[in-house]
N, C-alpha and C positions, 0 to 999 in steps of 0.2 A: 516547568520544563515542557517542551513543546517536543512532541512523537509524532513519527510516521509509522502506522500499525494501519493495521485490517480493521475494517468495521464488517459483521457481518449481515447478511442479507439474506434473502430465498426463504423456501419455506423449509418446514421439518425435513429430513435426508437427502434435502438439496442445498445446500450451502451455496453461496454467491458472496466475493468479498468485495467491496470497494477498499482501494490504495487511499488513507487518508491523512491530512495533518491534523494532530488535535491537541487539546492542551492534556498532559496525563491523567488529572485528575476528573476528566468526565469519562461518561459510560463508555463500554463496547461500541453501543448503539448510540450513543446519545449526539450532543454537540462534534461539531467539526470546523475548521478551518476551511481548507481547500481540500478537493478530491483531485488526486492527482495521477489516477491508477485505475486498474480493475484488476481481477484475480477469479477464475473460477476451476477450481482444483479436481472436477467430475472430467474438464474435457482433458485430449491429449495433445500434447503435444506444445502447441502455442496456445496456450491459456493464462497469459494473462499483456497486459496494456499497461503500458508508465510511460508517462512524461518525464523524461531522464533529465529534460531541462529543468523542470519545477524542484522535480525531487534534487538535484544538484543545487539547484538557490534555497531550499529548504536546509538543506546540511549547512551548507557556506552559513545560514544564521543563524547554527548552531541547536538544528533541529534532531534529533535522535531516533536511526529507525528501530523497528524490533529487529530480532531475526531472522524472521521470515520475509520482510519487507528489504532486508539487507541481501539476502539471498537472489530471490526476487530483482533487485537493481541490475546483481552482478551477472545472474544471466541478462538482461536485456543490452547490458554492457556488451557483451559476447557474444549477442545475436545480430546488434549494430555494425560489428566491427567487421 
């Protein structure tokens, strides 16, 4: 099955995620599809980036996001609008 989850990035107490498609069974860090996102949870406010187009033709093929990544959508939904 194909997810849309965080990879993560940055150094130690700095976390940095990129938005990505992957297949479930590789790493955090490992293999990826497309990058479709960013995410960095230190700043405020407007901190994070998605391609609402991609991540929308990634659902439609039946791609699955996490939670956070679903969250994530629904505000950018909300910030579009």
């Amino acid at each position: 099955m194909v997810k849309i989850r965080l990879r993560r990035e940055g150094t130690k107490n700095r976390p940095y995620y990129r938005i990505v498609v992957a297949d479930q069974r590789s790493r955090r860090e490992g293999a990826f599809i497309e990058q479709i996102g960013t995410y960095d949870p230190l700043q405020d406010k407007t901190n994070f980036n998605i391609d609402l187009g991609k991540a929308d033709a990634w659902i439609g093929k039946g791609a699955q996001p996490s939670e956070t990544v679903r969250s994530l959508i629904k505000k950018a939904r909300q910030a579009s609008a």
